[in-house]
N, C-alpha and C positions, 0 to 999 in steps of 0.2 A: 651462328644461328641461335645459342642460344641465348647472348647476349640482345640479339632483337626478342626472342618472345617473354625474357624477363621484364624489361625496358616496357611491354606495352602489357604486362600484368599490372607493375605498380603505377599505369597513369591511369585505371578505373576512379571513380569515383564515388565513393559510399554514399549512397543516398538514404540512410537511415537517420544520421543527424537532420535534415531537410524534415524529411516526413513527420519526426517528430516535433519540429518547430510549427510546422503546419496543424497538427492535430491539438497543440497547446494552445494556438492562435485561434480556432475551432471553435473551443472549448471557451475559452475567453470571452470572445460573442456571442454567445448561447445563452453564458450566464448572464453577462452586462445587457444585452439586447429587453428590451422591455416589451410584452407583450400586451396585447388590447384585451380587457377584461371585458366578457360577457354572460350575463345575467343565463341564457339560453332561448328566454323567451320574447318575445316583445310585447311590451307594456305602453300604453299611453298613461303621459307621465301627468299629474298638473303640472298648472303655471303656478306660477312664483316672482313677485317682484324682487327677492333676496337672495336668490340662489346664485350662489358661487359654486367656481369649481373644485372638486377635491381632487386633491394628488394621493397618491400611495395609496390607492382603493385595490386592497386585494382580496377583498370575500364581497360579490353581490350576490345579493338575494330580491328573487323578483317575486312578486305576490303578485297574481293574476286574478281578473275579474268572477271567475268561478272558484275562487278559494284554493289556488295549489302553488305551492311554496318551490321554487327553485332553487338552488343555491350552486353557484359555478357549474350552471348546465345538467344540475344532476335533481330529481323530483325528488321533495323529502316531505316527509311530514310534519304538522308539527311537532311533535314530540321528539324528533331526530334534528330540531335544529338547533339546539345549543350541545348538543354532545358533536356535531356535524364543525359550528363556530367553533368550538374549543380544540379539536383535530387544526382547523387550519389554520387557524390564530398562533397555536403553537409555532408552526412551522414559519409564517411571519410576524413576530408580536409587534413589528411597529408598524406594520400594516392596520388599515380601518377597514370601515363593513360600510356599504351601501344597501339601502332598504331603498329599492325599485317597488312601488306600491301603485299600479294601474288605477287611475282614477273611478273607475269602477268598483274597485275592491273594497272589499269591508273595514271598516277603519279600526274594531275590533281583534280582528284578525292582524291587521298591522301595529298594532298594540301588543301583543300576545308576541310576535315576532321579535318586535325591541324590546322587548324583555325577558327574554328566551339570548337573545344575541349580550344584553347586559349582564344576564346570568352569569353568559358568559367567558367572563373576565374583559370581555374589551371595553375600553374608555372610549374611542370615537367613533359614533355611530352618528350616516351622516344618511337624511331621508331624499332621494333623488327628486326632481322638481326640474322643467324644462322655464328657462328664464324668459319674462317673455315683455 
C-alpha cells in the first residue's frame, strides 16, 4: 500500500515551469506588438500631393480648428508642449512627432507648435496631410 501511494505522488506534474514559460511568452508580445497611435481627436487633415507615410510616429499632436492642442489623447496647452515632447521623446528618442493640424486651424498656432516640439530636442517632425 504504501508502495502504490508513493508511486502516484512522484507522477504529478509541476506546472510552475509551464506557467512561467507562458507569462514570459505574454510579456514578449506586449512589448514586440505595435500599437495604433492616436491623436485623440479628429481632425480634417489637408491634401497634399507629397505626402508620404511616416513609420515610427510615436508623439501625435492634434491642433484643432478652435485652438486646443492634443497630444497622445491628453489636452495641453501651449506652454505644456515642449516640457509634455521632451517627457516623451525621452522615453523613445528614435521615435518622431506628427503635427495633426485641422485645415481649419490657425497656421500660427501650428507654427508656435513646431517649434515648441523643435525646442524640443527632436529632429523629425513630420506635418500630417491626407494624400490625395
Amino acid at each position: 500500500m504504501r508502495d502504490h501511494a508513493q508511486k502516484e505522488e512522484d507522477a504529478e506534474i509541476n506546472m510552475t515551469p509551464m506557467l512561467d514559460i507562458v507569462f514570459i511568452m505574454l510579456i514578449f508580445f506586449i512589448v514586440t506588438a505595435v500599437f495604433v497611435k492616436e491623436a485623440g481627436v479628429t481632425v480634417v487633415k489637408p491634401e497634399a500631393e507629397s505626402a508620404t507615410i511616416q513609420k515610427q510616429v510615436s508623439i501625435l499632436i492634434a491642433v484643432t480648428p478652435n485652438d486646443v492642442i492634443h497630444i497622445n489623447r491628453n489636452e495641453v496647452k501651449l506652454e505644456e508642449v515642449r516640457t509634455t515632447v521632451e517627457k516623451l521623446h525621452a522615453e523613445n528618442p528614435k521615435g518622431t512627432v506628427a503635427i495633426q493640424a485641422d485645415q481649419e486651424s490657425k497656421a500660427g498656432l501650428v507654427m508656435k507648435v513646431y517649434d515648441a516640439v523643435r525646442d524640443a530636442g527632436v529632429e523629425t517632425i513630420a506635418i500630417a496631410a491626407e494624400k490625395n
